[in-house]
C-alpha positions as CSV (number, residue, x, y, z in Angstrom):
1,X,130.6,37.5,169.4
2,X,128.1,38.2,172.3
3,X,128.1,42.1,173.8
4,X,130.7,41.4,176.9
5,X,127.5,42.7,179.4
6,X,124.1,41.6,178.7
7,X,120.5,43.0,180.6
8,X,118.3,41.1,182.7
9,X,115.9,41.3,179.7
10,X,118.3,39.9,177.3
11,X,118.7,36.6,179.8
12,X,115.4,35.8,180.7
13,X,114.7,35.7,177.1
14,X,117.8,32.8,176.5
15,X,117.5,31.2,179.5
16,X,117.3,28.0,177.6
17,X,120.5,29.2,175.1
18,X,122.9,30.1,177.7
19,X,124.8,28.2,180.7
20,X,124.1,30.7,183.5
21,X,127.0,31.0,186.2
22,X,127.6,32.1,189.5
23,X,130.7,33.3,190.6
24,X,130.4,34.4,194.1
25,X,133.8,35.5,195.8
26,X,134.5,37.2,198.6
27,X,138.0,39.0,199.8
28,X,136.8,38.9,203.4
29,X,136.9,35.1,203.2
30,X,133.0,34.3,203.3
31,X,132.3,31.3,201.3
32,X,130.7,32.0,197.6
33,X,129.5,28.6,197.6
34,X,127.9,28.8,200.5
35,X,126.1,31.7,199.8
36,X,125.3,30.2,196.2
37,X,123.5,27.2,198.2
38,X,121.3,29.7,200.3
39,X,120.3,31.5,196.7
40,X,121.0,31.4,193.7
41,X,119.6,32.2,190.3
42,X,117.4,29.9,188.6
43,X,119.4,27.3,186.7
44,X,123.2,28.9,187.9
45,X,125.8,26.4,188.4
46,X,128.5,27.7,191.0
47,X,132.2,27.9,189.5
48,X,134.6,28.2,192.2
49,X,137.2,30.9,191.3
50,X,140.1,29.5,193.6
51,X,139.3,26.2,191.8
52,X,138.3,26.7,188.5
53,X,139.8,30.2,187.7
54,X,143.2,30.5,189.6
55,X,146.4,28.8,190.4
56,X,147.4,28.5,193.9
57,X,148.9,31.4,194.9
58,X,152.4,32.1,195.6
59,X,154.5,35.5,196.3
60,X,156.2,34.7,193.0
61,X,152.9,34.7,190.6
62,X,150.2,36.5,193.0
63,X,147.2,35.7,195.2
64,X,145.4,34.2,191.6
65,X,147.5,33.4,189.1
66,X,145.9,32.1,185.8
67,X,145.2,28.9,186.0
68,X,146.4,26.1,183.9
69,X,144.2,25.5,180.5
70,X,144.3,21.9,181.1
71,X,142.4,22.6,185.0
72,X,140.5,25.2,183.4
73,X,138.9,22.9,180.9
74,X,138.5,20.0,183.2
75,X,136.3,21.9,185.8
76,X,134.2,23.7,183.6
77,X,133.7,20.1,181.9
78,X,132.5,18.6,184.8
79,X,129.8,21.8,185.4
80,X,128.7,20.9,182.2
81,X,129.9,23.6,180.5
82,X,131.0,22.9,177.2
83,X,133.2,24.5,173.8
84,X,129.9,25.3,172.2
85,X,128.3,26.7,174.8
86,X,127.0,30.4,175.9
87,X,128.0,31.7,179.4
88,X,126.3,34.0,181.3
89,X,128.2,34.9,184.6
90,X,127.3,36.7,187.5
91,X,128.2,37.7,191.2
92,X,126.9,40.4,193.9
93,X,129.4,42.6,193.9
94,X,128.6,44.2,190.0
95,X,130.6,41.5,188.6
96,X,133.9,41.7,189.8
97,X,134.5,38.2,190.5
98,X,132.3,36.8,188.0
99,X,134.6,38.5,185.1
100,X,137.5,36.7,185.5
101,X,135.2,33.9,184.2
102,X,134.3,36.0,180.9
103,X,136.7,37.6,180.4
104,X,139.1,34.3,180.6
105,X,136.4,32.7,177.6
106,X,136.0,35.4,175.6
107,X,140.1,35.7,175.4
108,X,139.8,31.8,174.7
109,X,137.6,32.7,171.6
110,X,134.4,31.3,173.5
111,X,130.7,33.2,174.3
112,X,130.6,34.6,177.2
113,X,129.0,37.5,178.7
114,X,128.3,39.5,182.7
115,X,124.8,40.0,183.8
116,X,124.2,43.6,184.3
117,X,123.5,44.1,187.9
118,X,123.7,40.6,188.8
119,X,122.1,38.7,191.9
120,X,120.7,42.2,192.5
121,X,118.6,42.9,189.4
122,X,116.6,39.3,189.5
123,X,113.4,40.3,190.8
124,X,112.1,36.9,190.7
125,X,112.3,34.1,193.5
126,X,115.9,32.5,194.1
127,X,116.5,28.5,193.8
128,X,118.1,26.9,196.7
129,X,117.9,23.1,195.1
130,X,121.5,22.2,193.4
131,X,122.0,22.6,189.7
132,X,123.5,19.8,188.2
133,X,124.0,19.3,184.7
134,X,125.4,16.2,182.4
135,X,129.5,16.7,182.6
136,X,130.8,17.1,178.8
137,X,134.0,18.4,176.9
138,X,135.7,21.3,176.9
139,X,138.8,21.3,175.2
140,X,141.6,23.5,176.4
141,X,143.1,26.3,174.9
142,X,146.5,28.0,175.8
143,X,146.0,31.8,177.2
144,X,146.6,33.8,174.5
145,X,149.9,35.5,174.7
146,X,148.7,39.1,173.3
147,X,145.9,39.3,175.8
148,X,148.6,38.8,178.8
149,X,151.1,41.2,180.6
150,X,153.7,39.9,182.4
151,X,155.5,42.2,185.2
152,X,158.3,43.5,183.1
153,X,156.1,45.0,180.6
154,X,153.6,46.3,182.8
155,X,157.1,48.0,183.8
156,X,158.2,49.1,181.0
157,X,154.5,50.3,179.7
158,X,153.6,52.3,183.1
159,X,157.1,53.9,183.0
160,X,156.8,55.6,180.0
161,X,155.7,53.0,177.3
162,X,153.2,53.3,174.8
163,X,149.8,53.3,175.9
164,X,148.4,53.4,179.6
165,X,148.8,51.1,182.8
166,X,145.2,51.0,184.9
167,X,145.1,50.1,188.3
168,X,141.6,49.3,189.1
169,X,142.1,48.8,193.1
170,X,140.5,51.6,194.9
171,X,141.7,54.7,195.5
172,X,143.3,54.8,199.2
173,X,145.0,51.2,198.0
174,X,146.2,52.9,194.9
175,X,147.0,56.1,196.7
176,X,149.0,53.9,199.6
177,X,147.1,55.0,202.4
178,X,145.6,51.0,203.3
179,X,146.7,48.1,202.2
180,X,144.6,45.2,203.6
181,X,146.1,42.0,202.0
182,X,149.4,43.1,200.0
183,X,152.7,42.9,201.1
184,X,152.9,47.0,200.2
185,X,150.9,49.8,200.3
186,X,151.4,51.9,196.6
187,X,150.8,51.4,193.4
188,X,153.4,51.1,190.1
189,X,155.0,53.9,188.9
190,X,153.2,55.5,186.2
191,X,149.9,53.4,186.3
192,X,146.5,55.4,186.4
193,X,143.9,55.0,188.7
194,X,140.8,53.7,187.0
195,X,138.9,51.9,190.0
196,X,136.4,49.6,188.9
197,X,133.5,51.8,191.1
198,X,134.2,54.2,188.6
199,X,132.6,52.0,185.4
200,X,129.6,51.5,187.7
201,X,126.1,53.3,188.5
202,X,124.6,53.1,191.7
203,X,123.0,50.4,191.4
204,X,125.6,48.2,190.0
205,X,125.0,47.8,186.6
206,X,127.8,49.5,183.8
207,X,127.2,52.7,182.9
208,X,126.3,54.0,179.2
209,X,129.3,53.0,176.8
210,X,129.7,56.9,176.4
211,X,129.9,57.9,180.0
212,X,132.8,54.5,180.0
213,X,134.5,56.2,177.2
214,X,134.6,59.8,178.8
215,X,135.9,57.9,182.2
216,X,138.5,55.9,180.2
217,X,139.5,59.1,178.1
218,X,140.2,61.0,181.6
219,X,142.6,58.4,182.8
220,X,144.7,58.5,179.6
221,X,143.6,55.3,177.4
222,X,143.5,56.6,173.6
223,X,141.5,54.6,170.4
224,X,143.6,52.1,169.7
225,X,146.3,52.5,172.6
226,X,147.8,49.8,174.1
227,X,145.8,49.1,177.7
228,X,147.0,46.9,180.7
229,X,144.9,46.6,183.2
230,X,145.6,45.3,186.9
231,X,144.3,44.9,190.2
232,X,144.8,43.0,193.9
233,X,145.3,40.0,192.3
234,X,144.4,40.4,188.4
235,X,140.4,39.6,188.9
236,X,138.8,42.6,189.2
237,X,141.0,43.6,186.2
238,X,139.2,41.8,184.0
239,X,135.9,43.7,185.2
240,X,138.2,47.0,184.0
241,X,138.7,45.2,180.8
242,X,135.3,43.8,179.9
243,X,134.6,47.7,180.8
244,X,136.7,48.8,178.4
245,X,135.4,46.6,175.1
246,X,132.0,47.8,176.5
247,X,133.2,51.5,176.0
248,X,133.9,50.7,172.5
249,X,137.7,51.6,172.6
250,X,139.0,48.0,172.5
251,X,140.4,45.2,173.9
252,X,143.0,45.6,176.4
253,X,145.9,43.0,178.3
254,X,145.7,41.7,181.5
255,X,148.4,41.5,183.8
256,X,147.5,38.5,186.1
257,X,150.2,38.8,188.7
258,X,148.7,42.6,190.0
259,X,150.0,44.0,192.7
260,X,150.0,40.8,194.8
261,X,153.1,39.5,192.3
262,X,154.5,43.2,192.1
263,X,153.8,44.5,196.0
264,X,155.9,41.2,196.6
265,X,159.1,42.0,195.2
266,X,161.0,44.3,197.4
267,X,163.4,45.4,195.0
268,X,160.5,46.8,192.6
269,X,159.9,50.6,193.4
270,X,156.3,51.7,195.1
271,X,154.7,55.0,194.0
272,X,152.1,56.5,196.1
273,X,150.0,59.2,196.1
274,X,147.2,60.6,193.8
275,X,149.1,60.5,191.0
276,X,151.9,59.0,188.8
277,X,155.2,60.0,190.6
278,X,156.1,59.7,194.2
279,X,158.4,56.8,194.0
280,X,159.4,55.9,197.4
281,X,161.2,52.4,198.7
282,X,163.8,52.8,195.7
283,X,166.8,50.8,197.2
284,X,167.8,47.8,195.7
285,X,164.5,48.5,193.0
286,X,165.7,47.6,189.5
């Protein structure tokens, strides 16, 4: 299978072997299509995460559940995108967004891969003209149950469990000190902090599988350990997981629901702080 990250280098020399996509999203609520249509890269077809790559969101399953196979299938379809083809993802935020896409093919068996560095690294001229291309078939596939956490075992893992729980939110939201969309500020008991800044260089592109290993190591994750990752809403999460295949210590489970599903239940427990422990809002918490 393709590397989960792929260089600049590496695209411009498949450009006519790979389905290139943009997956601009933005938490503040700017459009990602509209700032596809003002610039995009050559040949990039825009996939719409809240239509293509979630559910509509509920307090019971999160701000982006995982959306059904059968809708999944059907939009990517009618971009064009097929079973047989390569997909090349990107965003402007060091691919946050766009991994949900890659991450959600490459679990489904399919090629699929994040531009390092994104929009950011194209040094070329952007395309403003639409990218259309012939709608085809791509057949669904149910999620695959090993790749998925639900919010019992991300439970039962964090609290003691074997293996690690990563939250890859940033620091004051895993800490508790802001919580700008979330019905609580915290994180779950006994997950690690792992933001996904911290698998990043400065200029946005994934740093050296070593240096990932080392940051992975420090946060508890083992060779061969069970991992769960989660996040706001269980997109970024996948940026934490394509992160840690890139590392070389494996593939780990995603938990869609993230703290959107878990912050909404008031009878779950809330840690805060900079470390596992802390457990505060504990009446009525199973």
């Amino acid at each position: 299978m393709i590397a989960p990250v792929v260089s600049p280098a590496w695209w411009d020399a498949h450009r006519t072997d790979v389905v290139l996509a943009d997956v601009r999203w933005y938490l503040d609520g700017r459009s990602g299509r509209a700032a596809h249509e003002a610039g995009h890269l050559p040949g990039a077809v825009f996939v719409d995460l809240d239509r293509c790559l979630a559910a509509p969101p509920s307090p019971e399953r999160g701000r982006h559940p995982l959306p059904d196979p059968e809708v999944f299938a059907a939009e990517l379809g009618r971009l064009g995108i097929g079973d047989d083809d390569t997909v090349v993802a990107y965003d402007d935020a060091g691919g946050r967004s766009a991994a949900r896409l890659v991450w959600l093919l490459r679990a489904t068996g399919h090629e699929a891969a994040l531009l390092d560095g994104g929009l950011a690294a194209y040094r070329g001229p952007l395309e403003t003209a639409p990218v259309r291309r012939a709608p085809t078939t791509f057949t669904a596939r149910p999620w695959p149950r090993e790749r998925l956490a639900d919010l019992d075992e991300v439970v039962a893992q964090a609290g003691g469990g074997a293996g690690v729980v990563l939250d890859a939110r940033a620091p004051e939201r895993y800490r508790g000190e802001q919580e700008p969309v979330d019905a609580r500020a915290g994180h779950v008991p006994g997950a690690k902090n792992l933001p996904t800044q911290a698998t990043l260089a400065e200029d946005g592109t994934f740093l050296p599988a070593a240096e990932l290993r080392r940051r992975f190591t420090a946060a508890g994750v083992g060779a061969g350990a069970p991992v769960t990752a989660y996040c706001g809403s269980g997109v970024t999460a996948c940026h934490s997981l394509l992160a840690l295949e890139l590392s070389g210590l494996g593939a780990g489970r995603l938990y869609p629901g993230s703290w959107s599903q878990y912050s909404s239940d008031p009878r779950r427990p809330v840690a805060t702080g900079a470390s596992p422990g802390g457990v505060v809002d504990q009446e009525n918490c199973l």
